[in-house]
Every structure is written in structure tokens, then in C-alpha cells.
C-alpha positions in Angstrom: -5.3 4.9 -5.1 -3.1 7.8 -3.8 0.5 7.6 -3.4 -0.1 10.0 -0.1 0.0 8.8 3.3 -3.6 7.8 4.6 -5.1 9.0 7.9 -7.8 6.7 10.0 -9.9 7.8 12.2 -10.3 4.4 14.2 -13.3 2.5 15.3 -12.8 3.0 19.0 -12.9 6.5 18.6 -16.1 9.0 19.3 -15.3 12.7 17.9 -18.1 15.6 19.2 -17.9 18.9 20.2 -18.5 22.2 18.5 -17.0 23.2 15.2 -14.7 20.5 15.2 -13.1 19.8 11.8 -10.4 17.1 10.4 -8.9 18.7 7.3 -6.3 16.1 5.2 -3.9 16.5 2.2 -4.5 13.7 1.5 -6.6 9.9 2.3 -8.9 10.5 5.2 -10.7 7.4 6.5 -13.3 7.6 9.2 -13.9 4.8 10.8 -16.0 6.0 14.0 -18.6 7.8 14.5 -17.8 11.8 14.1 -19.8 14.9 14.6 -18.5 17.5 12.9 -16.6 18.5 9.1 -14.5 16.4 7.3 -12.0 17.3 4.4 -9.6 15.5 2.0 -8.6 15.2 -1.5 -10.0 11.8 -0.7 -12.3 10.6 1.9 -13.7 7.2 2.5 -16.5 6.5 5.3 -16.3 3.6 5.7 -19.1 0.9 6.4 -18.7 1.5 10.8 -18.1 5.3 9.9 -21.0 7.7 10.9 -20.2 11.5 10.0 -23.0 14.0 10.9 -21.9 17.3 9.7 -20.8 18.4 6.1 -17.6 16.3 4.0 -15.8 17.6 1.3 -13.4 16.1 -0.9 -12.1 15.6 -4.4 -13.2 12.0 -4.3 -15.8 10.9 -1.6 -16.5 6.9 -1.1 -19.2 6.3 1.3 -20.0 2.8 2.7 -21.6 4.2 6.0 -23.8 6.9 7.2 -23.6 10.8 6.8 -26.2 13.2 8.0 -24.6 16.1 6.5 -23.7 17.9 3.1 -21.6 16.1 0.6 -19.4 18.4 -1.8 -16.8 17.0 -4.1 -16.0 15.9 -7.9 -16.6 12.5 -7.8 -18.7 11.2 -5.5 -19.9 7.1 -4.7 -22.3 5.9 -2.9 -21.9 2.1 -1.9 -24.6 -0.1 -1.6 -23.6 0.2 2.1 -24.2 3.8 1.9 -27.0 5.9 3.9 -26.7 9.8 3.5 -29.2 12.6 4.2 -28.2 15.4 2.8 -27.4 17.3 -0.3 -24.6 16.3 -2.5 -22.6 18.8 -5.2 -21.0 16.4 -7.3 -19.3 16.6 -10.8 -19.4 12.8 -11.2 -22.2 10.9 -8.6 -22.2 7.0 -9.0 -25.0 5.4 -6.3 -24.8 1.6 -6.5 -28.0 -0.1 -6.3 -29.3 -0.5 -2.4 -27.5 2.7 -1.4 -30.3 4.7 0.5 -29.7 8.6 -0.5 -32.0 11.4 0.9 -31.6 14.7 -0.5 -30.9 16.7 -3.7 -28.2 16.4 -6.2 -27.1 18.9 -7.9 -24.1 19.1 -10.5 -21.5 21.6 -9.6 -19.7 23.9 -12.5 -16.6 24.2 -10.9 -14.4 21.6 -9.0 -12.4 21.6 -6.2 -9.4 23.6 -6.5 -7.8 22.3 -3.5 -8.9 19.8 -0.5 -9.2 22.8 2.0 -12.4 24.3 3.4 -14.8 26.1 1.0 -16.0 29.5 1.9 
């Protein structure tokens, strides 16, 4: 767990709109639904959370729903878990139940720092 102060993106919150993007230093929870890109040295969806749009993050936990991209170094998919999309991963753990629709692919290089990639 980080030492670093941890931002939620509560559950009675709906974020749309276009090119909207929540960038974090450092834990980024979403906890609502959210249309749009997401980035953190550490993100969580959690099991209410539904992202639709592309998340990025050194570590990514996912316990709800993404229709999107998934980009990070190490990368787990709860049993919870629904994504469609592509993941780049250097570490991908998918617990057993976790529904995943897509193509992995192992990335080279990792994240030098939780901001956007070109």
C-alpha cells in the first residue's frame, strides 16, 4: 500500500464529457461510473466502478468494469473484474471468474512516471 494520499472518485458521482481525464500522483480509486481517461501510479476500480475510456498506471486493480485500454506494469484482474479492451502489462494476474476481452500483450518498457503517455 502507498504511503501517498489516496483520491476517490465516489459512488454518487457520474463523470462524462469530452476528453475528460483524472491524472493522480498517486492512489486513484473510482468508485462511479466515468467516461473518460484515468491515471495514477496506482489505480483501483473498484467493484461499483465503471471506467469507459483508457487507464494507466503503474499498478492497476480492477474489481469492476472498463471498456477501454489498460496500460501499466502490473496489472490484476479480480474475479469481479469485466474489461474489454487491450491490456500492456509487464506483470498480468487474472483471478479465476474475471471476464477479460481483448489482447495482452507484454510491454518492454515500464512506466517511467504516472503521467499521460504519448
Amino acid at each position: 500500500m502507498l504511503s501517498q494520499s489516496e483520491t476517490v472518485i465516489g459512488k454518487d458521482l457520474k463523470f462524462a464529457g469530452q476528453d475528460v481525464k483524472v491524472v493522480s500522483r498517486g492512489r486513484l480509486k473510482v468508485d462511479c461510473e466515468f467516461e473518460g481517461d484515468v491515471t495514477g501510479a496506482e489505480v483501483v476500480i473498484s467493484e461499483r466502478g465503471k471506467v469507459k475510456g483508457k487507464v494507466v498506471g503503474e499498478r492497476v486493480l480492477v474489481l469492476g468494469k472498463i471498456v477501454g485500454a489498460i496500460d501499466g506494469d502490473a496489472i490484476t484482474l479480480m474475479s469481479t473484474a469485466h474489461v474489454q479492451g487491450d491490456i500492456q502489462h509487464k506483470s498480468l494476474t487474472i483471478e479465476t471468474g474475471a471476464e477479460f476481452d481483448g489482447r495482452s500483450r507484454l510491454s518492454d518498457a515500464g512506466l517511467s512516471s504516472p503521467g499521460p503517455r504519448p
